[in-house]
C-alpha positions, 0 to 999 in steps of 0.5 A, a space after each residue: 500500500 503507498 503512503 498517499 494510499 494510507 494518508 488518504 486512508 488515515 484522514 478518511 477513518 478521521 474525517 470521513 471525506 471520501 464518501 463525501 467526495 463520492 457523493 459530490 462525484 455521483 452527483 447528476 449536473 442539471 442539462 442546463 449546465 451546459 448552456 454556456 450562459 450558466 457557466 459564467 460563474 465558473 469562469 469567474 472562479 477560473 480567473 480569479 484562480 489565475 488572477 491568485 497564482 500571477 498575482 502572487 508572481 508579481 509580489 515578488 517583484 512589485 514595490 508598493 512604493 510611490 518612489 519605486 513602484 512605476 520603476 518596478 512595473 518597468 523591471 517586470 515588463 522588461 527585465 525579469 524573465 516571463 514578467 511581461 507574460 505573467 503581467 499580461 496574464 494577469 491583466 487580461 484574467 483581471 478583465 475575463 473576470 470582470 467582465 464574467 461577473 458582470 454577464 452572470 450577474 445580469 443573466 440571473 438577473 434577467 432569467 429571474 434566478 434571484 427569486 425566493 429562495 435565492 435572495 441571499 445568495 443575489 445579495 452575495 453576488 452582489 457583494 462579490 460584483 463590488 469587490 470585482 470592480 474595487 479589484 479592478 481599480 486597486 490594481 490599476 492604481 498600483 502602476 502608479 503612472 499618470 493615468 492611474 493616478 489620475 483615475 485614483 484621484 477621481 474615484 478616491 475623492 468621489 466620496 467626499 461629497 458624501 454627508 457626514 461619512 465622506 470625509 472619513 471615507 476618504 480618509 480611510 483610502 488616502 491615509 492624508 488629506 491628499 493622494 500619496 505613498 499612504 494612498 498606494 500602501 492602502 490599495 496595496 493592502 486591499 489588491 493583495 490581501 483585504 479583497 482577496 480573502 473577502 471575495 473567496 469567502 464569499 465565494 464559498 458561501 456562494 458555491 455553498 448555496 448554490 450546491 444546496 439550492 441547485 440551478 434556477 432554470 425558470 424564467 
């Protein structure tokens, strides 16, 4: 018997996992499945995977510093080996993403499958089509050149005109009264991390119902 043979065997006499990884297997998948509209969540996932795995080869490179990160960007593209390769990966699985959520979002939508008793599990795909488009922008901004700094400016101090809260929320993404390395840290720490692990949290609670709710197929 091989030691992955007997590792399997020692976590199933524990936890039981391979008659629930046989029943998810048996599993019968709805013949709507395979209309192409209804995968759009998958593909989704499938970038925000490739999105993980590059972005993680960026990080070893990227310096999240108004200094030094448009002279960063530069090295990756040009200097290190594969760079500009990964970092298109990276920006074109960034855009399939997006643009995936925004189709799905609008083909539940349209299809009525927010309905009872799916509601929450919309409030969910909402949340994630949020953190989806706040992606996109902190990632923009990190290559801290004059076009993402400009958009930085514009989307950052929209919320000032907020009452009462609209100060504090600025303050909150800029760190100062005014766009500067602060400003690029804090987005830093939202691409990399704070948006990361909350989208894959909801993600699973969203995959969670959907598997025990199934797939609305009424109009």
């Amino acid at each position: 018997m091989s030691l992955t043979t007997k590792l399997i065997d020692w976590l199933d006499e524990r936890l039981g996992i391979r008659s629930d990884i046989e029943r998810a297997l048996r599993k019968m998948v709805p013949k709507q499945a395979a209309n192409p509209v209804y995968c759009l969540g998958g593909v989704a996932f499938l970038a925000f995977l490739v999105e993980v795995v590059t972005g993680i080869a960026l990080a070893r490179y990227y310096l999240p510093d108004a200094a030094f990160a448009y002279e960063s960007v530069r090295v990756i593209t040009y200097e290190v080996p594969l760079g500009s390769l990964v970092r298109s990966l990276h920006y074109w699985a960034g855009n399939v993403m997006i643009a995936a959520v925004l189709l799905h979002m609008l083909r539940v939508y349209f299809m009525g499958a927010y309905r009872k008793p799916r509601e929450l599990n919309w409030l969910v795909g909402v949340a994630l089509l949020l953190l989806t488009f706040t992606f996109g922008f902190s990632g923009y901004a990190l290559r801290w050149d004059v076009a993402s700094y400009g958009a930085t400016s514009v989307v950052v101090l929209a919320p000032a005109s907020l009452p009462f809260a609209g100060a504090w929320v600025v303050r909150v993404f800029l760190g100062e009264v005014a766009i500067t390395g602060e400003t690029l840290t804090r987005l830093y720490f939202l691409h990399v991390f704070l948006i990361p692990m909350a989208a894959f949290t909801l993600m699973i609670i969203h995959f969670l119902m959907v598997r025990r709710q199934g797939i609305a197929s009424y109009m």
